[in-house]
C-alpha positions as CSV (number, residue, x, y, z in Angstrom):
1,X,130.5,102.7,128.6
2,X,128.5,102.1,125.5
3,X,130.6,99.6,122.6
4,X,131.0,102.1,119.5
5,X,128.2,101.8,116.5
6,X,129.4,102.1,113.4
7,X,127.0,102.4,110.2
8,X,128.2,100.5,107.2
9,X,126.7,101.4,103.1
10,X,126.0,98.5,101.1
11,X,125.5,99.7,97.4
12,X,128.6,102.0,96.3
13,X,126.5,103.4,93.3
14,X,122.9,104.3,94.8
15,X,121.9,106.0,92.2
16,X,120.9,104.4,89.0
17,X,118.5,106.2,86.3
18,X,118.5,102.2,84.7
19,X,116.8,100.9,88.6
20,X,119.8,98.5,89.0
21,X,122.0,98.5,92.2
22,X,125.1,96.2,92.1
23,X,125.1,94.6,95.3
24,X,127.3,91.4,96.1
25,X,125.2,88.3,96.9
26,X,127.3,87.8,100.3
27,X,126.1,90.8,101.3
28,X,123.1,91.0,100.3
29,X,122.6,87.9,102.6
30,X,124.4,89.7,105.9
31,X,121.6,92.4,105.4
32,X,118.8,90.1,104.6
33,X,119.9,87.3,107.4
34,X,120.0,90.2,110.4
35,X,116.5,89.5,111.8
36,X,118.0,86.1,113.0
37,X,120.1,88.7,114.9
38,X,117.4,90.1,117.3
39,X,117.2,88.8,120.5
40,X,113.5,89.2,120.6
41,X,112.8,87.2,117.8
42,X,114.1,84.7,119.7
43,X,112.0,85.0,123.1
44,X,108.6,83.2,123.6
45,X,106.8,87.0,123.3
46,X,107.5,87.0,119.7
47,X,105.2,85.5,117.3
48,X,107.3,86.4,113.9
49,X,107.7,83.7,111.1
50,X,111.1,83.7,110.0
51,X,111.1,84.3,105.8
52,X,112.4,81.4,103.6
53,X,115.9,82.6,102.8
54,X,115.5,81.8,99.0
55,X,112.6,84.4,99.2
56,X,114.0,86.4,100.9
57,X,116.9,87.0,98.9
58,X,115.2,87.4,95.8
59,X,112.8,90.4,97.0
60,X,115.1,91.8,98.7
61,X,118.0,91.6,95.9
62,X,118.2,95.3,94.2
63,X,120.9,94.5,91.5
64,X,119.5,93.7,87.8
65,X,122.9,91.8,86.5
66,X,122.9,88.9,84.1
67,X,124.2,86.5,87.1
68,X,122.2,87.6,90.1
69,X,119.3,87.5,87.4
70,X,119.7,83.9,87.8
71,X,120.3,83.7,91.4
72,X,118.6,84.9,94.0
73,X,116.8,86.5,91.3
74,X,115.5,90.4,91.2
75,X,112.7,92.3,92.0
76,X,111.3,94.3,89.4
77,X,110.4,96.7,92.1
78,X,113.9,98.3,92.2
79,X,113.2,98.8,88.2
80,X,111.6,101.7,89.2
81,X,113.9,103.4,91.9
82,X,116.3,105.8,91.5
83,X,118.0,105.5,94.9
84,X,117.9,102.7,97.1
85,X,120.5,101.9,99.9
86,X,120.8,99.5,102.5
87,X,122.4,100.2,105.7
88,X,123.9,97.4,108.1
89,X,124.9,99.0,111.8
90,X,127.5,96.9,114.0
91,X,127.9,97.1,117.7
92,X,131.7,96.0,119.0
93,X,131.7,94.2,115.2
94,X,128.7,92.5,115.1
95,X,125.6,93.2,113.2
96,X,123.2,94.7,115.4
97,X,120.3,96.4,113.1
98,X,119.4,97.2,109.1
99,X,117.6,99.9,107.3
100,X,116.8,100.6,103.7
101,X,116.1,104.1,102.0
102,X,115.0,104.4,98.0
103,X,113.3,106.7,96.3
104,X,110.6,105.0,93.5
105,X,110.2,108.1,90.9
106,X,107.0,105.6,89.9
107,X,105.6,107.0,93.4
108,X,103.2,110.0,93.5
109,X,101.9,111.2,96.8
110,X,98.5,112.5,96.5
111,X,99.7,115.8,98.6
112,X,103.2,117.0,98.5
113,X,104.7,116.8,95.0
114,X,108.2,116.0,94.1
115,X,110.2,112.9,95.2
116,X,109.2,111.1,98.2
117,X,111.9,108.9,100.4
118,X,111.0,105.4,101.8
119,X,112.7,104.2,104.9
120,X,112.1,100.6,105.4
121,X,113.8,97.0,106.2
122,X,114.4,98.1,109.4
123,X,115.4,95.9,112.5
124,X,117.2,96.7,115.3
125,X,118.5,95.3,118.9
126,X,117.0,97.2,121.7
127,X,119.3,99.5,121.5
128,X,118.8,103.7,120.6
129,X,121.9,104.2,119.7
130,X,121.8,101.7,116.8
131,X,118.3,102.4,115.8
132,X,118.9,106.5,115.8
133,X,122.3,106.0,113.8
134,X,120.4,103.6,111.2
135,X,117.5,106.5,110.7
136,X,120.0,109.2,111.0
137,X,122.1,107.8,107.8
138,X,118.7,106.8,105.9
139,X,117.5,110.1,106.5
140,X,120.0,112.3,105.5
141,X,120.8,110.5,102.3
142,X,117.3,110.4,101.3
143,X,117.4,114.3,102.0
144,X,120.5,114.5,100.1
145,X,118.7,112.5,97.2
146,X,116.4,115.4,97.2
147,X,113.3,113.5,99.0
148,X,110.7,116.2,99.4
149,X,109.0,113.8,102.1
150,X,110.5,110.8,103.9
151,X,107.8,107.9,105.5
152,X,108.1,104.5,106.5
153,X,108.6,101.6,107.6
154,X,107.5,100.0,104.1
155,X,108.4,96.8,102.1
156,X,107.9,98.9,99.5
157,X,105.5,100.0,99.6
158,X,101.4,99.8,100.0
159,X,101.5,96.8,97.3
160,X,103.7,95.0,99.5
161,X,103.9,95.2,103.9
162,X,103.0,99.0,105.3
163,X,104.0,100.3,108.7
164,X,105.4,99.5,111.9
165,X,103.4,97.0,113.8
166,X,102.1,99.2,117.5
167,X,99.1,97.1,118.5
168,X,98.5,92.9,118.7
169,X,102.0,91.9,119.5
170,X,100.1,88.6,121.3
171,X,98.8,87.8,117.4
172,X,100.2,85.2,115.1
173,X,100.9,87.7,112.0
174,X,99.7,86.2,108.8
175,X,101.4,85.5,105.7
176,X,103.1,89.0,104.4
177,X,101.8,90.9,107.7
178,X,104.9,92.5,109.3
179,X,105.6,91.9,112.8
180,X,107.9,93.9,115.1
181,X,109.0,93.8,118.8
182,X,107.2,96.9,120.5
183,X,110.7,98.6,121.6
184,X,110.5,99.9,117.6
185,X,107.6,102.3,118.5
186,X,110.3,104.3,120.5
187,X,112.2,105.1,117.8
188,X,109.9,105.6,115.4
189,X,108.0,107.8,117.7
190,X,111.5,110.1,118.2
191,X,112.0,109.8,114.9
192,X,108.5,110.6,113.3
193,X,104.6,111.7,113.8
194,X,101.8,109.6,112.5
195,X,101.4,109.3,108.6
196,X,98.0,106.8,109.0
197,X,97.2,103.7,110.2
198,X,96.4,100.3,108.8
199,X,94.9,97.6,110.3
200,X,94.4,93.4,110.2
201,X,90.4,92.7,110.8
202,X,89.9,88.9,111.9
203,X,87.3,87.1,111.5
204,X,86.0,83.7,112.8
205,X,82.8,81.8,112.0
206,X,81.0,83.5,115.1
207,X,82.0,87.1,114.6
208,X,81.3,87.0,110.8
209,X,78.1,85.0,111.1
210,X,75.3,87.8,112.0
211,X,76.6,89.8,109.0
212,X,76.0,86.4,106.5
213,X,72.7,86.0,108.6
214,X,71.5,89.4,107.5
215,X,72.2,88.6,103.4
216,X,70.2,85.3,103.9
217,X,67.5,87.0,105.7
218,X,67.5,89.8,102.5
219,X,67.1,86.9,100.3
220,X,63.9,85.2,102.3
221,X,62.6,88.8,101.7
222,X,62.9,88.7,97.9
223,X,65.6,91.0,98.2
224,X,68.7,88.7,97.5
225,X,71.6,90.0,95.5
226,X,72.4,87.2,93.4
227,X,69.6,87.9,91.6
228,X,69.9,91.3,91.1
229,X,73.5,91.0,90.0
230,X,72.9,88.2,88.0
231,X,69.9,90.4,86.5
232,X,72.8,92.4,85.4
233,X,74.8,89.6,83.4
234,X,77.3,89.5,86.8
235,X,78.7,85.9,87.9
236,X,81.0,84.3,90.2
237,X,83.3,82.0,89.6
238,X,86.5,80.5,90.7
239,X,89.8,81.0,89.3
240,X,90.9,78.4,86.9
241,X,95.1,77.7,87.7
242,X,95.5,75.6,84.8
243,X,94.7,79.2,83.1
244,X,96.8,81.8,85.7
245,X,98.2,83.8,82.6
246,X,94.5,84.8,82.1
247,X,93.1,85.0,85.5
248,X,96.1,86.8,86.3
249,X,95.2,89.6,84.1
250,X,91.7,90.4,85.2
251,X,93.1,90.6,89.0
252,X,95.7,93.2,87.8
253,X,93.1,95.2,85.8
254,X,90.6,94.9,88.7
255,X,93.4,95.8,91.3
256,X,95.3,98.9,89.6
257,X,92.1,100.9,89.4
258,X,90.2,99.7,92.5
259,X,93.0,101.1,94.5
260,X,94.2,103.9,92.9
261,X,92.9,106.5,95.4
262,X,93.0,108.7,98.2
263,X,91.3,105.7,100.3
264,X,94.8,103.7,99.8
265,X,97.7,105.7,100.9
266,X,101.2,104.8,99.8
267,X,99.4,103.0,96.4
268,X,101.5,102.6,93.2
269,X,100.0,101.0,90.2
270,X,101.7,97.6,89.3
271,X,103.7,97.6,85.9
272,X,103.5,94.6,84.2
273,X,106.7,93.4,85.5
274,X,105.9,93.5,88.6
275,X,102.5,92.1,88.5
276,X,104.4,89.0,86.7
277,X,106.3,88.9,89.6
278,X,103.6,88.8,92.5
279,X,101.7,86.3,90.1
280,X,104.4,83.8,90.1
281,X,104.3,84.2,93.7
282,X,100.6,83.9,94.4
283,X,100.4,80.9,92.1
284,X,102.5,79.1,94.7
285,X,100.1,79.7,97.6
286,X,96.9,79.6,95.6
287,X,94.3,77.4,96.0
288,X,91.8,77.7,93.8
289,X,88.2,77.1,96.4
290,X,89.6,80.7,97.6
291,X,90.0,82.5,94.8
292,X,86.7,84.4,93.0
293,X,86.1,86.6,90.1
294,X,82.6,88.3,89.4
295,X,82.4,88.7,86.0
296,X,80.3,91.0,83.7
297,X,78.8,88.5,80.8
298,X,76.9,90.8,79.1
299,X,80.5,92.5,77.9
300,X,82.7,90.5,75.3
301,X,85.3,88.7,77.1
302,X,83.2,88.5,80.7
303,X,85.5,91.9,82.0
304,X,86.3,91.1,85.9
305,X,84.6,93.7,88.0
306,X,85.4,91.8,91.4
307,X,87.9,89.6,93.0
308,X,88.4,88.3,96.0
309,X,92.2,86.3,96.5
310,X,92.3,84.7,99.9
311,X,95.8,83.1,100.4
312,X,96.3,80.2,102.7
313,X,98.8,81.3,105.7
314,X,102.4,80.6,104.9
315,X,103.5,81.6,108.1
316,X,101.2,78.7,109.7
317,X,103.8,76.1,107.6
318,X,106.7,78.1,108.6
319,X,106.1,78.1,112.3
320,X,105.2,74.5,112.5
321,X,108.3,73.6,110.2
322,X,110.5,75.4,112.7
323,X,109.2,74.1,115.8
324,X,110.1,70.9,115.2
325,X,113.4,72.3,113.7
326,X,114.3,74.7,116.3
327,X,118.1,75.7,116.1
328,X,118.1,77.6,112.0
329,X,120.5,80.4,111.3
330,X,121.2,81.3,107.9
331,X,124.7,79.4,107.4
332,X,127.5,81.4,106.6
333,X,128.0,80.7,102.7
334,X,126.1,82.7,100.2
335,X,123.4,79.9,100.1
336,X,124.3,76.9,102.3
337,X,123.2,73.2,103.0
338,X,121.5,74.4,105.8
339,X,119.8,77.3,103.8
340,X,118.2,74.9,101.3
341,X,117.1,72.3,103.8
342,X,115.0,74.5,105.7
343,X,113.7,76.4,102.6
344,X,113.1,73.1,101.0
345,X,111.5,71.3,104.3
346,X,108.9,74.5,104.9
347,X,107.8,74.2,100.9
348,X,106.9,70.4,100.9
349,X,105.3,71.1,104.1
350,X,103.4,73.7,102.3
351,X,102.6,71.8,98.7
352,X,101.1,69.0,100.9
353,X,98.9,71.2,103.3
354,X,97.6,73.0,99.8
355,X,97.2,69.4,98.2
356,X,94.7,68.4,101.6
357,X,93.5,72.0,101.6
358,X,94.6,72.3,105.4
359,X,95.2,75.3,107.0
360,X,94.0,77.0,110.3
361,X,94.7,80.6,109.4
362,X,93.9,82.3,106.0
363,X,94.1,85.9,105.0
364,X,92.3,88.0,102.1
365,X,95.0,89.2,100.1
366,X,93.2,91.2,98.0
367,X,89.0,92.0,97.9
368,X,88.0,94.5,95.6
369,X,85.7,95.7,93.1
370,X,85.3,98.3,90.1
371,X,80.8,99.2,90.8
372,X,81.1,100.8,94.5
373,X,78.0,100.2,96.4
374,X,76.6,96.9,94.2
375,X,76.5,94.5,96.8
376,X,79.4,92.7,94.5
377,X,81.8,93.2,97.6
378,X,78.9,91.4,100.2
379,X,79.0,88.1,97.7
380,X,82.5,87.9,97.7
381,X,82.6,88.3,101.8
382,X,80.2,85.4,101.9
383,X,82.3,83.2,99.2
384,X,84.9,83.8,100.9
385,X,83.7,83.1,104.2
386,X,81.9,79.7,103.5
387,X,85.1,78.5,101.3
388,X,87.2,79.0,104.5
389,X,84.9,77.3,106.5
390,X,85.1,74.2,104.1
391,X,88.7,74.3,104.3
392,X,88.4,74.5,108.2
393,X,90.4,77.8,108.5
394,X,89.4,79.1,111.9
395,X,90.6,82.4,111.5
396,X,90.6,85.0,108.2
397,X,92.3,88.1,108.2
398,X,91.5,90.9,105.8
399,X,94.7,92.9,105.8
400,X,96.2,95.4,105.5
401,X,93.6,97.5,105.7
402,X,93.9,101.4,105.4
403,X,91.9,104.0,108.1
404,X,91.4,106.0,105.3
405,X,88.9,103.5,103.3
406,X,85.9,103.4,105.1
407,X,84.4,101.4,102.5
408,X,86.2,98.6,103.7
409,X,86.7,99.2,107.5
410,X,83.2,99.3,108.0
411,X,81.9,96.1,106.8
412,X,84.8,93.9,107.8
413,X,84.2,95.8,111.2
414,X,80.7,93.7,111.5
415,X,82.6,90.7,110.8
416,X,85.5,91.2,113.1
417,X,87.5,93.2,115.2
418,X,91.1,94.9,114.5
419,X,93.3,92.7,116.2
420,X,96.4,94.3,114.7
421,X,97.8,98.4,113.9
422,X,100.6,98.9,111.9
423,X,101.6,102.6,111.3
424,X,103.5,104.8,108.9
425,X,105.6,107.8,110.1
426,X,106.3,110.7,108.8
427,X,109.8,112.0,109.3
428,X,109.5,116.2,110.8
């Protein structure tokens, strides 16, 4: 006989034209703490880096008041939303699984019109009964929201982690690459049929070589593409920190239009809130050998028209920090001794590996440009590439990567190899 599962709401008010969703910090933490929950997490199979709690708490933390402004601290994200729920399921008592559902009225799909619902969040014991009753309750409130479509898993959204992860469970996932155990493909699979695909392309020094082979090679020919660029008033450079306000800028101007297209589904621009947001995030993992902007000189105020921002790999800190700390579960106050210890351990771990400019893993956060078919994007795959190999990173991933862009599949393709799917459903 099966132990009952029950289905507990989190916000009493989930709709808000004003995108804040009072939510008490105590439980905000049960919700955000349930990974630690899942047995698989825990085996030797599963390669997932727990979150810092702090972090975690403040993405994940929907409600706009005065005091929870202060701590955890708010994502501007639920600014947006008009309906956003989180959903805890318990088996005999005790939390067994999580889901969220909003609806972001900032969100436009490029084929159905009208309001689309996002299921995401979502962690579960191997168990169908507690998965179905999770997607069940996000489902039908999302429908009663009047959604018009319902996809997911998301962390929001495209700007953020996309999909359920359904190939290259062996892999270390990067830092903001969402990792799963493979039982979730069942449910997802009852639940939904295939929205797209998006994948993680790593690269090492031997698999990305022949493609940097083949620019020198154009350049012994005459036909190198610094010169031509440079012809045009275009230049590289590296981001200036001690200037982030600025810098910060031309990467949102560069990214809000570079990806505003069919080629990147599940997309939504950036308001400036938001893009404050992931700054002050970015700024912590930044280093500033992996971080390029190709500039236009011949305009006034050297407009960005590239960028390429390659982050160091958090998750690399997190899972050394934890291995010779084995034991961490969130404590049970709001924000405990043990809570800040680890948060605190795992960031002067990660201040000191950025202050050596240490790290084994990397990922490319974001590579874009504004003048398709330039050769801008092949200069910043080869900065990129020989920065990382200065630093000693091993292994780059470009992530997450859409199998809708071919512009981008293709030429990180002869660098790499997929190594890692992630897929969004759509609910039928």
């Amino acid at each position: 006989m099966k132990t009952t599962v029950t289905v507990e709401r989190l916000i009493q008010q989930p709709v808000s034209d004003a995108g804040s969703f009072e939510l008490p910090i105590a439980r905000l933490k049960e919700f955000a703490a349930i990974p630690w929950r899942i047995p698989f997490y825990l085996t030797p199979a599963s390669h997932k880096a727990m979150p810092l709690l702090a972090m975690e708490l403040n993405d994940l933390n929907p409600d706009r008041s005065w005091s929870k402004r202060k701590f955890p601290g708010a994502n501007p994200f639920f600014h947006h939303c008009t309906f956003v729920q989180y959903y805890i399921a318990y088996q005999g008592g005790v939390p067994a699984g999580r889901i969220a559902a909003f609806i972001d009225h900032s969100y436009r799909d490029h084929v159905v019109p009208g309001d689309i619902g996002w299921i995401g969040l979502f962690e579960s014991v191997d168990d169908d009964m507690v998965a179905e009753s999770l997607l069940e309750a996000a489902t039908n409130d999302l429908k009663g929201a009047g959604a018009v479509k319902i996809i997911g898993p998301a962390r929001f959204n495209a700007n953020g982690e996309d999909g359920l992860l359904v190939d290259g469970f062996d892999k270390h996932p990067m830092v903001m690459e969402p990792y799963h155990p493979p039982y979730y493909a069942r449910f997802f699979e009852r639940w939904g049929v295939k929205e797209n695909d998006w994948y993680a392309i790593r690269m090492k020094r031997e698999t990305a070589a022949p493609y940097m082979e083949r620019l020198n090679l154009m350049r012994a020919q005459g036909h190198g593409l610094e010169q031509r660029l440079t012809g045009q008033g275009i230049q590289a450079r590296n981001v200036r920190l001690r200037d982030w306000k600025r810098e910060i800028a031309k990467i949102k101007a560069i990214y809000n239009a570079a990806w505003d297209s069919v080629d990147h589904p599940q997309f939504e621009q950036f308001s400036e809130e938001e893009f404050d947001y992931l700054a002050a995030g970015l700024k912590t993992l930044a280093i500033e050998d992996l971080v390029f902007i190709m500039e236009d000189t011949t305009h006034r105020g050297h407009p960005a028209v590239g960028i390429a921002v390659t982050l160091p790999d958090l998750n690399e800190i997190i899972d050394e920090y934890d291995s010779l700390h084995q034991g961490y579960v969130p404590s049970a106050h709001t924000y405990g001794i043990s809570d800040l210890r680890r948060d605190l351990g795992i960031f002067r771990l990660l201040r000191s590996r950025i202050k050596a400019k240490k790290f084994k893993y990397a990922r490319v956060f974001i590579l874009g440009t504004l003048r398709k078919k330039s050769g801008i994007d092949a200069i910043l795959y080869e900065l990129t590439y020989h920065a990382c190999l200065n630093m000693g990173v091993q292994e780059a991933s470009g992530s997450q990567i859409a199998d809708t862009n071919p512009e981008i599949v293709i030429p990180l393709s002869h660098m790499g190899s997929a190594d890692l799917t992630w897929r969004v459903y759509r609910h039928v």
